[in-house]
C-alpha positions in Angstrom: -12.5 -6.6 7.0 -16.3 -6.8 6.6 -17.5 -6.0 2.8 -19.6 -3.1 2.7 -22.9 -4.4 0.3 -23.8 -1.5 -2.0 -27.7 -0.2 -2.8 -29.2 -1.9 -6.0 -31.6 0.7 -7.5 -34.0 0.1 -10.2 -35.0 2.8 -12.6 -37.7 2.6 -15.3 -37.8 4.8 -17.6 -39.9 4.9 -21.5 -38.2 4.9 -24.3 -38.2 8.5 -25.4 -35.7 10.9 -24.5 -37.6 12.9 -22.2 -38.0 10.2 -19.9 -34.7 8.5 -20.1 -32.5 11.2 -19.7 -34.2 12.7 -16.5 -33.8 8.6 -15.4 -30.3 8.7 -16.7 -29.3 11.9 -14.9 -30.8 10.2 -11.8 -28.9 7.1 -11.8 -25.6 8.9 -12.3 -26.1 10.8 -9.1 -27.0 7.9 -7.1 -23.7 6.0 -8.3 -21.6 9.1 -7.9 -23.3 10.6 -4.6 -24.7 7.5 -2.8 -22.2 4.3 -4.5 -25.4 2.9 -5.8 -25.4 -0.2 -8.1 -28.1 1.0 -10.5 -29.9 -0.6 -13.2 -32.5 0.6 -15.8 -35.1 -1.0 -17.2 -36.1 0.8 -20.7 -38.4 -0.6 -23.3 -37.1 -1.6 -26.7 -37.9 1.6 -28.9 -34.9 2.3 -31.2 -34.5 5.7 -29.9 -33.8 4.0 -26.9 -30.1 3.1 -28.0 -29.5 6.8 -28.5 -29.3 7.4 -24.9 -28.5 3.7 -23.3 -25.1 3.9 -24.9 -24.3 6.3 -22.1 -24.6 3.4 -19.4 -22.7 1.1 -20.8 -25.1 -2.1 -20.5 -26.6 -1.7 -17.1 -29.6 -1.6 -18.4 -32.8 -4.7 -19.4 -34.6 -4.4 -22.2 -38.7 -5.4 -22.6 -41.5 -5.4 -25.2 -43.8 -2.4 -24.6 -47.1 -3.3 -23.8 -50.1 -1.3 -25.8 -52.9 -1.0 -23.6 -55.4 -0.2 -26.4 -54.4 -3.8 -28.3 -55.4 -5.7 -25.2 -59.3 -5.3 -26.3 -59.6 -7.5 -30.4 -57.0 -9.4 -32.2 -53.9 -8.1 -30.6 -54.8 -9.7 -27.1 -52.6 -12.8 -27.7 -49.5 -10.8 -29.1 -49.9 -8.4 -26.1 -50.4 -11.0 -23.3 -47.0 -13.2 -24.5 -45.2 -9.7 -24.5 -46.8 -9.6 -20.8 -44.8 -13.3 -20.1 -41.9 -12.5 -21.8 -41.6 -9.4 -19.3 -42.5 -11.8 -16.5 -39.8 -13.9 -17.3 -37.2 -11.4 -17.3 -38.1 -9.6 -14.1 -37.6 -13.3 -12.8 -33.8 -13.4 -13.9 
């Protein structure tokens, strides 16, 4: 009997509710509808863990990036967050 492979899907979503949930919601169809494998990628806000206690670990954390600390002193502290991202996409 050949094993049937399922569908990894990705989903990125911010860190406030109004884009998690509608990613949440989104992900739950494709697992129920379409027997996806999904996993979400969601920065580490603290309102995230409101809502990622609903998918039960499927998920990656990363730093956020702020785009308007690139420019002065927060270039260095923005560009390691950038490598620490890196390095997680890679595992």
């Amino acid at each position: 009997m050949e094993r049937v492979k399922r569908p990894l899907v990705i989903i990125s979503c911010g860190g406030t509710g109004g884009h998690l949930q509608p990613g949440i919601a989104l992900g739950d169809y494709l697992e129920s509808s379409c027997g996806a494998d999904v996993l979400y990628l969601v920065n580490e806000k603290k309102i995230s863990s409101q809502f990622l206690s609903r998918i039960q670990g499927k998920y990656l954390t990363f730093p956020e990036i702020q785009a308007s600390q690139i420019k002065g002193p927060g270039l260095f502290s923005e560009l390691y967050k950038l490598f620490v991202i890196f390095g997680k996409s890679l595992w």
